[in-house]
PyMOL commands that place a pseudoatom at each C-alpha (Angstrom):
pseudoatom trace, name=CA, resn=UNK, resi=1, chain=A, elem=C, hetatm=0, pos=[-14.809, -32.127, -1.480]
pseudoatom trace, name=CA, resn=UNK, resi=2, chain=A, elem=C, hetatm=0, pos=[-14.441, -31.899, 2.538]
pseudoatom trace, name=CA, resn=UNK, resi=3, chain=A, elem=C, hetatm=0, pos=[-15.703, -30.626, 5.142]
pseudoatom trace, name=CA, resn=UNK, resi=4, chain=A, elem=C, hetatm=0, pos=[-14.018, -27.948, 7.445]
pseudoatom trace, name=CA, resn=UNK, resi=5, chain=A, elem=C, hetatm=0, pos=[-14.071, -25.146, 9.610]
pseudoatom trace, name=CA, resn=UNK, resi=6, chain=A, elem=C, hetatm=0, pos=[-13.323, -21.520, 9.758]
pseudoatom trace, name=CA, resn=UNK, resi=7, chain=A, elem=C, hetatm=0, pos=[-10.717, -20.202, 12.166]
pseudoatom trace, name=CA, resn=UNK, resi=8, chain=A, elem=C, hetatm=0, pos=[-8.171, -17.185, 13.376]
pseudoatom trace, name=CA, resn=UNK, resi=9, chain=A, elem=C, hetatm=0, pos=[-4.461, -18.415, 13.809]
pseudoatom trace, name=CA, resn=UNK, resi=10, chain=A, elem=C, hetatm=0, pos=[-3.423, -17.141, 17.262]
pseudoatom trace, name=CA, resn=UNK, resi=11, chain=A, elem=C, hetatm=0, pos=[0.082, -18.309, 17.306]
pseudoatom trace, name=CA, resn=UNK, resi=12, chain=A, elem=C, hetatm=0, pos=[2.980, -20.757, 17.317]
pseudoatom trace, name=CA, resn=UNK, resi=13, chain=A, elem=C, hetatm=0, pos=[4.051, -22.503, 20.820]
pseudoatom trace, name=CA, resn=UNK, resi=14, chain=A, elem=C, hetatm=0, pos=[5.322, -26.188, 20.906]
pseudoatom trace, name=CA, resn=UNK, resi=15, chain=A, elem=C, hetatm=0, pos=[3.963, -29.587, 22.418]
pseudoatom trace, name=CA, resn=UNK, resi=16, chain=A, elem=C, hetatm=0, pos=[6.175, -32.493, 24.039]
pseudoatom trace, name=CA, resn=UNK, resi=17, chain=A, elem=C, hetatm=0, pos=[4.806, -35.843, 22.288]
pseudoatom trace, name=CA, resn=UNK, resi=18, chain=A, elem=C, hetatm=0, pos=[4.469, -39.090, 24.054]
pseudoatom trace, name=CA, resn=UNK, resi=19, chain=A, elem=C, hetatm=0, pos=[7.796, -39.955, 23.243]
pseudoatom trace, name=CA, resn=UNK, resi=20, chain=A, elem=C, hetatm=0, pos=[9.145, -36.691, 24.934]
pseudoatom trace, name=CA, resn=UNK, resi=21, chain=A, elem=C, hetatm=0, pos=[10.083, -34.681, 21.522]
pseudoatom trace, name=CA, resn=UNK, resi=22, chain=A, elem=C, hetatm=0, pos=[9.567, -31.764, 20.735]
pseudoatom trace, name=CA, resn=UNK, resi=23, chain=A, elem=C, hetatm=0, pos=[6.620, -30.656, 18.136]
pseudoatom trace, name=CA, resn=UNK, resi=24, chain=A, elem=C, hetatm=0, pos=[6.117, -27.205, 16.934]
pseudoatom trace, name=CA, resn=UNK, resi=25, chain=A, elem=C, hetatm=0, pos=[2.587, -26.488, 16.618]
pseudoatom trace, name=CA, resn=UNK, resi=26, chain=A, elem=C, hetatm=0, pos=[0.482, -23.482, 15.305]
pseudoatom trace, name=CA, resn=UNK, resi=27, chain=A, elem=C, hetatm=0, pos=[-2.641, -22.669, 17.788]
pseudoatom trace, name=CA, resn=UNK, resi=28, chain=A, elem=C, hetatm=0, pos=[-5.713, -21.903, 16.039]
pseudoatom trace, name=CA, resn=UNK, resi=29, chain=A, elem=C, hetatm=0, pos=[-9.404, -21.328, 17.354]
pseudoatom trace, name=CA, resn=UNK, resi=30, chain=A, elem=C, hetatm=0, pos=[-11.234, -23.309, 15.102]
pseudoatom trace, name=CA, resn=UNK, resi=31, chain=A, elem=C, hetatm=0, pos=[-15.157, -22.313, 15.231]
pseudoatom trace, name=CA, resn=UNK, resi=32, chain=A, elem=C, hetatm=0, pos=[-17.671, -22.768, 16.349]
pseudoatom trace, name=CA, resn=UNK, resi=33, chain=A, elem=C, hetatm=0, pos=[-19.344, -21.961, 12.804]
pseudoatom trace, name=CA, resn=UNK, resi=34, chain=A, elem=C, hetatm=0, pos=[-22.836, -21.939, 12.330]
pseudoatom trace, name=CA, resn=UNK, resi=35, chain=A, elem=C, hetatm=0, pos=[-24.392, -23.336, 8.882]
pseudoatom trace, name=CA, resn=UNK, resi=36, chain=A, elem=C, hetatm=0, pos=[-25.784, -20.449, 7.074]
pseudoatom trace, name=CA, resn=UNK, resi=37, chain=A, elem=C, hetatm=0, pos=[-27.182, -21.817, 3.768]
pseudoatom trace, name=CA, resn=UNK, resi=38, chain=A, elem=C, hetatm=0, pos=[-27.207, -25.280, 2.309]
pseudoatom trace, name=CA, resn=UNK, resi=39, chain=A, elem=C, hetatm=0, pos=[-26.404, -25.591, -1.487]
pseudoatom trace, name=CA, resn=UNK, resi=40, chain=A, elem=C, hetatm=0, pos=[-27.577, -29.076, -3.322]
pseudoatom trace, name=CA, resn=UNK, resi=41, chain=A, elem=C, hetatm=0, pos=[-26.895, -30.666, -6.613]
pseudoatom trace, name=CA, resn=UNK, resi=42, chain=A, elem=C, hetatm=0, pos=[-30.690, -30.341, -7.343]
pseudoatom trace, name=CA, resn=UNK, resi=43, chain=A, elem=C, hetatm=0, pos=[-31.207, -26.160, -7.089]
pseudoatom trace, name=CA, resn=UNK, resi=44, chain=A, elem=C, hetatm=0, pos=[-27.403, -25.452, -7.117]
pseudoatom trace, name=CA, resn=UNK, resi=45, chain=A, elem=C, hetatm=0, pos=[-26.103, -27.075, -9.469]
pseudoatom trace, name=CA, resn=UNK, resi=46, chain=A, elem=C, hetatm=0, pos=[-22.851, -28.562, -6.878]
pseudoatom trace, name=CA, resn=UNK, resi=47, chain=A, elem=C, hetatm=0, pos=[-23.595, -29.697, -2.696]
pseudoatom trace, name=CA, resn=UNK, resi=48, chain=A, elem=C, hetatm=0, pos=[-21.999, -27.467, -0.713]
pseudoatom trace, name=CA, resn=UNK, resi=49, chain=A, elem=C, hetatm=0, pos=[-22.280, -26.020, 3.057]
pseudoatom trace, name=CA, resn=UNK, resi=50, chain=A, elem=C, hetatm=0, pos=[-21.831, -21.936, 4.017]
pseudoatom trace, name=CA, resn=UNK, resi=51, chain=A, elem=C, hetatm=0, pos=[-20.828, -21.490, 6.739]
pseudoatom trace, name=CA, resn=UNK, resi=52, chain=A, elem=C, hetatm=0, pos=[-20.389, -18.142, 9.485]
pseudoatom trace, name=CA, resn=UNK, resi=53, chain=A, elem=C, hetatm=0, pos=[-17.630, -17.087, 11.470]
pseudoatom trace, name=CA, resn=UNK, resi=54, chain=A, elem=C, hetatm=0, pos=[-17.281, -14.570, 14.254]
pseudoatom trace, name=CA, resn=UNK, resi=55, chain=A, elem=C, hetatm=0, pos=[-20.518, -13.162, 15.488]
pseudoatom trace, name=CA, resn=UNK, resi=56, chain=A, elem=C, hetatm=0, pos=[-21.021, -9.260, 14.351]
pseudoatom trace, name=CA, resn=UNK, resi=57, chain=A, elem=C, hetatm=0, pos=[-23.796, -6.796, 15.464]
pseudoatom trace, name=CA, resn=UNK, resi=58, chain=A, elem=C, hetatm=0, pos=[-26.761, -6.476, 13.108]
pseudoatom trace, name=CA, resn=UNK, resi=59, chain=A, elem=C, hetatm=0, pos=[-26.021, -2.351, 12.776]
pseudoatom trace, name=CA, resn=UNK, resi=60, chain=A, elem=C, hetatm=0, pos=[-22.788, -3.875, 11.516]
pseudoatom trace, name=CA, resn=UNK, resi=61, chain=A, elem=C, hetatm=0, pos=[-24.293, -5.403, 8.984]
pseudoatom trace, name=CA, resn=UNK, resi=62, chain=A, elem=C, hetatm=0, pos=[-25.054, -4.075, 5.771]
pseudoatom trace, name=CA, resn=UNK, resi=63, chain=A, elem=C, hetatm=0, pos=[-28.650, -4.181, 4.096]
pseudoatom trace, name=CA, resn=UNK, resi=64, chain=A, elem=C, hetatm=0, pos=[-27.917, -7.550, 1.723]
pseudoatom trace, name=CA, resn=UNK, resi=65, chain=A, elem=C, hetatm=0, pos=[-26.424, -8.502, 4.338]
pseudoatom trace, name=CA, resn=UNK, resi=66, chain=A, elem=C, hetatm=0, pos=[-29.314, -8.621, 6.833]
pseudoatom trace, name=CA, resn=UNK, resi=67, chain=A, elem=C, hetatm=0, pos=[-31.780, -10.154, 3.806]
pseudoatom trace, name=CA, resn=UNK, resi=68, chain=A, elem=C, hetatm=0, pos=[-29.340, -13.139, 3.575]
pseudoatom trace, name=CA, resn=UNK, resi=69, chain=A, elem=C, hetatm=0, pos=[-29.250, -13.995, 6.974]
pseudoatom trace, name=CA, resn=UNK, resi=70, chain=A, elem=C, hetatm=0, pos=[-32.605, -13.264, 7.285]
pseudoatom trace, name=CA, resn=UNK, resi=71, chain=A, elem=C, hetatm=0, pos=[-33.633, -15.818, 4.886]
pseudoatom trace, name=CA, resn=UNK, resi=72, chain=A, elem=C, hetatm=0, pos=[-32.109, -18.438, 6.313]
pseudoatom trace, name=CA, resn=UNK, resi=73, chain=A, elem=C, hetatm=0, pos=[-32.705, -17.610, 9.750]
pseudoatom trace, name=CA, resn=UNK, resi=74, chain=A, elem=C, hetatm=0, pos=[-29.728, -17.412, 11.073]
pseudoatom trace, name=CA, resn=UNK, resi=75, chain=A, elem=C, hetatm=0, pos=[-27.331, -14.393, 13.122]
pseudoatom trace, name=CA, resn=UNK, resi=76, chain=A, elem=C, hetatm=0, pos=[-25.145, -12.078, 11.399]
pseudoatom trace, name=CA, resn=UNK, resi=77, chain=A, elem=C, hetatm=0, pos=[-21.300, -13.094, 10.786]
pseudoatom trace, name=CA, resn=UNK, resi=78, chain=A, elem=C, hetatm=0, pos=[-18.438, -11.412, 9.614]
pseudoatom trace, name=CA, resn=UNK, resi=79, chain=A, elem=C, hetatm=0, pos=[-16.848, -14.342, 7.814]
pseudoatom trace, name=CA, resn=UNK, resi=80, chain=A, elem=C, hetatm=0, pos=[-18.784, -16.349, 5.441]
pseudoatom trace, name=CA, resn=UNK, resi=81, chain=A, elem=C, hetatm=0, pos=[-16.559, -19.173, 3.471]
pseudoatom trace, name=CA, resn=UNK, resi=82, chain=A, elem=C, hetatm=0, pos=[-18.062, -21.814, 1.201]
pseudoatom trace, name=CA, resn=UNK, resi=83, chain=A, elem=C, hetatm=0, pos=[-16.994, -25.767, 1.748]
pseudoatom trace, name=CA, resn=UNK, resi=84, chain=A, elem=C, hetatm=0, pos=[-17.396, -28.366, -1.003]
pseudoatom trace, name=CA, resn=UNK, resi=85, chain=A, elem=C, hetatm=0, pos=[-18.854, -31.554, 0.318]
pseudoatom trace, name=CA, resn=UNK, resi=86, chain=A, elem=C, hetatm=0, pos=[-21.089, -34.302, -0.116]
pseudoatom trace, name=CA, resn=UNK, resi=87, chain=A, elem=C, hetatm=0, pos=[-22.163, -34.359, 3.389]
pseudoatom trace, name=CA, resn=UNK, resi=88, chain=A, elem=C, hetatm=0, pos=[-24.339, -31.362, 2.629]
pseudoatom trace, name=CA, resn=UNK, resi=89, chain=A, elem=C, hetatm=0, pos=[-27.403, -33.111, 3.342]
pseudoatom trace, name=CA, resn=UNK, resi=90, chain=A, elem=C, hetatm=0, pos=[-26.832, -34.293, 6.788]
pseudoatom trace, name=CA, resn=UNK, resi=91, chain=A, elem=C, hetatm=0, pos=[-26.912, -30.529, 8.049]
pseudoatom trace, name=CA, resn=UNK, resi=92, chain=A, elem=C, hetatm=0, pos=[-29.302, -27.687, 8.349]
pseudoatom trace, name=CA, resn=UNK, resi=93, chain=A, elem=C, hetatm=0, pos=[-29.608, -23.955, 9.097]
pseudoatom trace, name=CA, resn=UNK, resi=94, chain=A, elem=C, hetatm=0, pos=[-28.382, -22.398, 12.406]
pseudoatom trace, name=CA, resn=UNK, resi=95, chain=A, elem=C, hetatm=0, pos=[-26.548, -26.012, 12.601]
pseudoatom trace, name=CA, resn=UNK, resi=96, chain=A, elem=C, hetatm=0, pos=[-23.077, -25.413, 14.962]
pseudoatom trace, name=CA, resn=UNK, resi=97, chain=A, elem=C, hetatm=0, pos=[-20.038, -27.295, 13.409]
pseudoatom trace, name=CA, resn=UNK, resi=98, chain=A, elem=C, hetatm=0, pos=[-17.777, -27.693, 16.268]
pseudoatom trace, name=CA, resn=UNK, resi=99, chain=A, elem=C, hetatm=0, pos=[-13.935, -28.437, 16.382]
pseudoatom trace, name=CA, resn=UNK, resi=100, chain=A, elem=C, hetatm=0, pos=[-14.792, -32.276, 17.165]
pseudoatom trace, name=CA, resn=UNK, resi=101, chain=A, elem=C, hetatm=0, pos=[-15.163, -33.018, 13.422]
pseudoatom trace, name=CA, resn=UNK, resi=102, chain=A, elem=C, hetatm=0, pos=[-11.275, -33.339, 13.609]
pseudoatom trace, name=CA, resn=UNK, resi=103, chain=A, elem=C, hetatm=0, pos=[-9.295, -35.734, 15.647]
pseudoatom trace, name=CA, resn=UNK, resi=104, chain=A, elem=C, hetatm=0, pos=[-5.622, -36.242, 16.769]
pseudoatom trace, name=CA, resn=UNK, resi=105, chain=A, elem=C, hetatm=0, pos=[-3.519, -37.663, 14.184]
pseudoatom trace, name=CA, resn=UNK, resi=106, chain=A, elem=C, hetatm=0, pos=[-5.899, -36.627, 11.019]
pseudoatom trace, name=CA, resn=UNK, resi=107, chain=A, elem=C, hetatm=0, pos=[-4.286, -35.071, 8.064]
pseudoatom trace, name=CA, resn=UNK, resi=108, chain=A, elem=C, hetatm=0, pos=[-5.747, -31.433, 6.892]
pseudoatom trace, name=CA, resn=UNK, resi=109, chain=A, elem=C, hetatm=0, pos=[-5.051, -28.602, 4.175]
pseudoatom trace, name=CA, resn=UNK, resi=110, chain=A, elem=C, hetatm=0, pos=[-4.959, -25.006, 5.892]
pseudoatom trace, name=CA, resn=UNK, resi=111, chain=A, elem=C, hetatm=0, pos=[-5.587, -21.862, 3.697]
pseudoatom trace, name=CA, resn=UNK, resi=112, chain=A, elem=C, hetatm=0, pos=[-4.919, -18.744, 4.808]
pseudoatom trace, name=CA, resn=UNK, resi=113, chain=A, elem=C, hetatm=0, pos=[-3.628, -14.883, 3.145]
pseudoatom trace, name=CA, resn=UNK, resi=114, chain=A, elem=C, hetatm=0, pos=[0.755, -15.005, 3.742]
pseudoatom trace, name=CA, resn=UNK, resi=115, chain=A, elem=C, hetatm=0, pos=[2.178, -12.138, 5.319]
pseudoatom trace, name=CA, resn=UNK, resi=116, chain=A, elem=C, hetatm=0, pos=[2.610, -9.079, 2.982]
pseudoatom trace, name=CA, resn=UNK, resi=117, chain=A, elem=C, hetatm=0, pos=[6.356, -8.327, 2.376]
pseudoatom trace, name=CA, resn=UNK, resi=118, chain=A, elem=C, hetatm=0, pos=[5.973, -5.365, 0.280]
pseudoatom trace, name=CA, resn=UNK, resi=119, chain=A, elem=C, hetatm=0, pos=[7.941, -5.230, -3.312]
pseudoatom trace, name=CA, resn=UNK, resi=120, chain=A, elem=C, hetatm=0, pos=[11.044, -7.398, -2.806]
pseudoatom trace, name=CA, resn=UNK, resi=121, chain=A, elem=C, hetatm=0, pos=[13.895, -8.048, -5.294]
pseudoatom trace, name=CA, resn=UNK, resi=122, chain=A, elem=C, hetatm=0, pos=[15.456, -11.226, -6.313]
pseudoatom trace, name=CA, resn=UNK, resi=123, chain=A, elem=C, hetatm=0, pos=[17.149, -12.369, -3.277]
pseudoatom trace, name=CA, resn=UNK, resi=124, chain=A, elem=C, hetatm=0, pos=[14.319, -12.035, -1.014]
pseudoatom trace, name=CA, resn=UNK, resi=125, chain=A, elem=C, hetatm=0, pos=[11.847, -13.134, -2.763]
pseudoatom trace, name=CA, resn=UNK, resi=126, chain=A, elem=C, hetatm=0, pos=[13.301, -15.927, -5.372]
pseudoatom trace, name=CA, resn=UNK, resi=127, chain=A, elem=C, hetatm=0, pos=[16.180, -16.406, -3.400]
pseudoatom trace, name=CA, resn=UNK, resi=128, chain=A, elem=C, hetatm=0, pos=[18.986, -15.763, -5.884]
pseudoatom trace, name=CA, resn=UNK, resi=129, chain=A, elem=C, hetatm=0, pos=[22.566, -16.244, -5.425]
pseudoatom trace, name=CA, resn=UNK, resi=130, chain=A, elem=C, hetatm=0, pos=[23.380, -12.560, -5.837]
pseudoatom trace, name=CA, resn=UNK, resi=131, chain=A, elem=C, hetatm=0, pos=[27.178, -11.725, -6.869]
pseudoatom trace, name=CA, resn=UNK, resi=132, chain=A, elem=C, hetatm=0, pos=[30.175, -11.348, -5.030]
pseudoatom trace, name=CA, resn=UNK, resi=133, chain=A, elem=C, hetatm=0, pos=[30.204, -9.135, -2.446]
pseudoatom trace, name=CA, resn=UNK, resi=134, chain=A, elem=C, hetatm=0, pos=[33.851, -8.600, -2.144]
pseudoatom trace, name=CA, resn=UNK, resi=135, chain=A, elem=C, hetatm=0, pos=[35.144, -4.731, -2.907]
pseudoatom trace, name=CA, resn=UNK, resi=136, chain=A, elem=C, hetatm=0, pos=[35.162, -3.577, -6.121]
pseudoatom trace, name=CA, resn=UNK, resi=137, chain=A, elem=C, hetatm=0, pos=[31.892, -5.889, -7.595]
pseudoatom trace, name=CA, resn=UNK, resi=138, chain=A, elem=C, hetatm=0, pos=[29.119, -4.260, -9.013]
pseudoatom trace, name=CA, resn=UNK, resi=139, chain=A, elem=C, hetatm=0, pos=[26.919, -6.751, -8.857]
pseudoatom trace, name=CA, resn=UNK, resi=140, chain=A, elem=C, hetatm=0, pos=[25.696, -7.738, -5.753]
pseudoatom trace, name=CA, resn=UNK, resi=141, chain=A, elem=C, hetatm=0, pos=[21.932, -8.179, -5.836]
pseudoatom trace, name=CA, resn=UNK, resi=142, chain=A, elem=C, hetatm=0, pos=[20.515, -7.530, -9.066]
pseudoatom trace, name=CA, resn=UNK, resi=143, chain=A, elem=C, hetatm=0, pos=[18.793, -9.771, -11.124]
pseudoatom trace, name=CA, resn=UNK, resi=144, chain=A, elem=C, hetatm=0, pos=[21.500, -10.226, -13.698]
pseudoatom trace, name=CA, resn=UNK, resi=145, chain=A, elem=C, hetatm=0, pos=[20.481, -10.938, -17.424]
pseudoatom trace, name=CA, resn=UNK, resi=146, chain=A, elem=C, hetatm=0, pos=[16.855, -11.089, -17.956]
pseudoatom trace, name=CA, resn=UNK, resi=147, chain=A, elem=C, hetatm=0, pos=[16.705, -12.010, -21.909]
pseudoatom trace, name=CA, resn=UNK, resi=148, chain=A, elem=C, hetatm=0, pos=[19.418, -12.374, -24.524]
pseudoatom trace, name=CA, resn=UNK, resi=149, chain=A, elem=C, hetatm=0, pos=[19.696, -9.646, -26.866]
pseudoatom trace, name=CA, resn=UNK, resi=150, chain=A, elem=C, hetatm=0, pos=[19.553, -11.781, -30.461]
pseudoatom trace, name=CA, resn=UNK, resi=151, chain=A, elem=C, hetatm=0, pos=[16.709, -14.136, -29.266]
pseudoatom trace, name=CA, resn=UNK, resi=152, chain=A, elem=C, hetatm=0, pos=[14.361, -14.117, -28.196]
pseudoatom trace, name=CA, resn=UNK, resi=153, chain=A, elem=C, hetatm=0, pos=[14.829, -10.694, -27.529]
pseudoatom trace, name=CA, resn=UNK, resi=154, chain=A, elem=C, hetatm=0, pos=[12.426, -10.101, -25.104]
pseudoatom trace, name=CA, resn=UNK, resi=155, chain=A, elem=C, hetatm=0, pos=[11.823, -11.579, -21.403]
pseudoatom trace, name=CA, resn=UNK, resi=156, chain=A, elem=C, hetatm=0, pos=[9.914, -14.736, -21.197]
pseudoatom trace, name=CA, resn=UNK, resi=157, chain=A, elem=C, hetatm=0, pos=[6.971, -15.157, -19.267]
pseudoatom trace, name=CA, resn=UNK, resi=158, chain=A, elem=C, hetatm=0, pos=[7.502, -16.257, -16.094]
pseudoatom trace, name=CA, resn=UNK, resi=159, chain=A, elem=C, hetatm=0, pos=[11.067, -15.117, -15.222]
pseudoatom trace, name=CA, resn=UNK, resi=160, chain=A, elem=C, hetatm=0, pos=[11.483, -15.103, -11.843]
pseudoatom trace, name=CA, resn=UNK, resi=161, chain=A, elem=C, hetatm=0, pos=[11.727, -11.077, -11.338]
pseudoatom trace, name=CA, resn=UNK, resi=162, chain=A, elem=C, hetatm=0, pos=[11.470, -8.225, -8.330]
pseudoatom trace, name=CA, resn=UNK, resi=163, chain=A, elem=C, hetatm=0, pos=[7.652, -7.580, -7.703]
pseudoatom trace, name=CA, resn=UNK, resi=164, chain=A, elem=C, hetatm=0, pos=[5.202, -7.411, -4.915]
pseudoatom trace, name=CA, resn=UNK, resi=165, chain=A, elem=C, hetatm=0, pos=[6.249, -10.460, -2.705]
pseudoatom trace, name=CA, resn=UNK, resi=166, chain=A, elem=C, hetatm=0, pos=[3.887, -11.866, -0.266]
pseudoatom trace, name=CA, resn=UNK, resi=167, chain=A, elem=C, hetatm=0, pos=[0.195, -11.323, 0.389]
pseudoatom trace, name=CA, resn=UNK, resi=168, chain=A, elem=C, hetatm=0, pos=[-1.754, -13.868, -1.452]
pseudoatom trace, name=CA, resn=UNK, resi=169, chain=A, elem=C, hetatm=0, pos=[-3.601, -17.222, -0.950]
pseudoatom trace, name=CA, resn=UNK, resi=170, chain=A, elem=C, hetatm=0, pos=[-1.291, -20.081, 0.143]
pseudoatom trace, name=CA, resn=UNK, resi=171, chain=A, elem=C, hetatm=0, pos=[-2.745, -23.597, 1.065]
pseudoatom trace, name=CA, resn=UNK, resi=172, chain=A, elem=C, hetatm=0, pos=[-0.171, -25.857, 3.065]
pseudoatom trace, name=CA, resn=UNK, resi=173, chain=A, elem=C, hetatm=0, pos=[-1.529, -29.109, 2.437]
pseudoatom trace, name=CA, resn=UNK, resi=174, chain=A, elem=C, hetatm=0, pos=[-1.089, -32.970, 4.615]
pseudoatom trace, name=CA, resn=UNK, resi=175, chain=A, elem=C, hetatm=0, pos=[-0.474, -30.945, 7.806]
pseudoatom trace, name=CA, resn=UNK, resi=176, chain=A, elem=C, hetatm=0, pos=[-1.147, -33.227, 11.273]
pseudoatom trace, name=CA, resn=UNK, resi=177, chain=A, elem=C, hetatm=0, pos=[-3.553, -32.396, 13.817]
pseudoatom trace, name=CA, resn=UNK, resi=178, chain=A, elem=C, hetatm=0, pos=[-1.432, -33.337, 16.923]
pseudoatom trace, name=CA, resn=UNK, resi=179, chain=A, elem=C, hetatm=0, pos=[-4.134, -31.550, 19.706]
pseudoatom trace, name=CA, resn=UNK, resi=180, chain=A, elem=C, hetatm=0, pos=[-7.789, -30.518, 19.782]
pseudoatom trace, name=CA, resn=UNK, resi=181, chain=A, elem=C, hetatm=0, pos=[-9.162, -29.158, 22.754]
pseudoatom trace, name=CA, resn=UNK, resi=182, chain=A, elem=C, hetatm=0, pos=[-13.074, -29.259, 22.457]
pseudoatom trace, name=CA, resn=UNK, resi=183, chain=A, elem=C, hetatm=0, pos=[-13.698, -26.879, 25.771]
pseudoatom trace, name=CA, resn=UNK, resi=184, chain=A, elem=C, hetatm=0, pos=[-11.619, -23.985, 24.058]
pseudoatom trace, name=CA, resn=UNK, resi=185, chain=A, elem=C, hetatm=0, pos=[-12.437, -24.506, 20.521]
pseudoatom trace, name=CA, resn=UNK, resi=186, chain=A, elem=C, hetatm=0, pos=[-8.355, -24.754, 19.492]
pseudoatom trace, name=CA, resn=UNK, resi=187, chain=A, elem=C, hetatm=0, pos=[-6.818, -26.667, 17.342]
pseudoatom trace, name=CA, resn=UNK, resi=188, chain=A, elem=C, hetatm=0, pos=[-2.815, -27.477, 17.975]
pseudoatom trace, name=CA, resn=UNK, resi=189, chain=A, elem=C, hetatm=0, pos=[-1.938, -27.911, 13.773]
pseudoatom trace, name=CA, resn=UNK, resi=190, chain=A, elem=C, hetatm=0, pos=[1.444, -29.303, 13.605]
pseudoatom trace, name=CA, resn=UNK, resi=191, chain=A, elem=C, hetatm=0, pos=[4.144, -26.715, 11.900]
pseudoatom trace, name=CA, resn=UNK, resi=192, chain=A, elem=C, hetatm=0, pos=[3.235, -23.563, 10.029]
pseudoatom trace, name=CA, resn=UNK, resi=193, chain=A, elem=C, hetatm=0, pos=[0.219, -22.376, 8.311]
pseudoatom trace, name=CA, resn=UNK, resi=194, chain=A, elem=C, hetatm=0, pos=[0.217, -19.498, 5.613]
pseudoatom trace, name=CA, resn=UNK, resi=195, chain=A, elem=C, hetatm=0, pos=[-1.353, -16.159, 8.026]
pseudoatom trace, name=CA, resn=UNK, resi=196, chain=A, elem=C, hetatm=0, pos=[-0.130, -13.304, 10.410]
pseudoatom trace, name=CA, resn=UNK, resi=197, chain=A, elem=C, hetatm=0, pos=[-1.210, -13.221, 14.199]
pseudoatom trace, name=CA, resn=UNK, resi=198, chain=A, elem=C, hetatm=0, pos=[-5.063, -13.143, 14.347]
pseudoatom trace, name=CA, resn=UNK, resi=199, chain=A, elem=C, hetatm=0, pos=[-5.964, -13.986, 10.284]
pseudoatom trace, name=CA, resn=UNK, resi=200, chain=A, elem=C, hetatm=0, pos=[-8.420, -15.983, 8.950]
pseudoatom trace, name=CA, resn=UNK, resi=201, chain=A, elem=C, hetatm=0, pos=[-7.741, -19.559, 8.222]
pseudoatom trace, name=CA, resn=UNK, resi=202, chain=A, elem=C, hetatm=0, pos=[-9.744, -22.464, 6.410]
pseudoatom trace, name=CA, resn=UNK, resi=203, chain=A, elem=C, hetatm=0, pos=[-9.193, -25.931, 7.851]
pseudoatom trace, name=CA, resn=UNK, resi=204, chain=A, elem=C, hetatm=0, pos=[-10.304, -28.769, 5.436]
pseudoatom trace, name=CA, resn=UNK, resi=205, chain=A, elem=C, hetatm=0, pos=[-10.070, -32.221, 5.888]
pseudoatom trace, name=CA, resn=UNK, resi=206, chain=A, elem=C, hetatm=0, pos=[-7.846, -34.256, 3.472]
for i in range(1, 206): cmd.bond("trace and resi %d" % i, "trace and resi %d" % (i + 1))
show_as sticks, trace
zoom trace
């Protein structure tokens, strides 16, 4: 249960630390998110903070929509994400969470949608061995055996198989802050996050 912040991963660049080394770093523009609704233990059932992302046009909007943000007085977004915390209480509607709740050095988890590969065999997206791929083999990268004939007789669940690789929720967790730069609303998040160019992201703290 921490607090975070919406953002859209722009890209990767690198950083030259104090002691001259290189650091790859993935750029993200982190907020500003405005609270939208304030959940407690009392009425809720759990303490928790909504939050909006990226202003949108109230014709964008559709009818619920409008009544939601209406309610709790507050502009239309196109990205609403929920954050678990027990700081709930120390903020209100229309409140701006800015990128200065992190600092350099902290540790966060970053969530984001991975690129979608399309369907993928084995190799690409298990990383089998594959057979030899000399002339004359006829097995170079199929699966291979998938269940023994006597028993079970069937293919366990779970077996590693071809499929639709790609595409789903990923969190990278105890990933370093190594920049934050307040006037631009970016974070500098050192090595890669789960995302293409231009995704949505959740920062958390740790």
């Amino acid at each position: 249960m921490s607090l975070g912040l919406i953002g859209r991963k722009l890209g990767v660049t690198q950083v030259f630390s104090e002691s001259g080394e290189v650091v790859p770093v993935t750029i993200i523009e982190a907020g500003p998110c405005v609270v939208v609704q304030k959940k407690t233990q009392e009425k809720d059932g759990y303490s928790a903070l909504q939050v909006g992302f990226l202003e949108r046009e109230e014709k964008r909007l559709k009818k619920p929509e409008k009544g939601h943000f209406a309610k709790h007085g507050t502009k239309g977004f196109a990205c609403l994400r929920e954050f678990r915390t027990a700081e709930a209480e120390n903020y209100q509607s229309g409140q701006e969470i800015k990128v200065e709740i992190f600092a350099i050095g902290e540790r966060v988890n970053v969530t984001g949608i991975s690129k979608g590969k399309g369907f993928a065999g084995g190799v690409k997206r298990w990383g089998f061995r594959g057979g030899p791929a000399t002339h004359g083999s006829m097995f170079h990268r199929a699966p291979g055996s998938v269940g023994a004939s006597a028993f079970p007789s069937r293919v366990l669940k779970g077996k590693r198989l071809p499929g639709h690789m790609g595409n789903a929720q990923v969190t990278v967790k105890n990933l370093q802050v190594v920049g934050v730069r307040s006037e631009k609303n970016l974070l500098l998040i050192g090595g890669a996050v789960p995302g293409a160019r231009s995704s949505i992201v959740l920062v958390k703290k740790q």
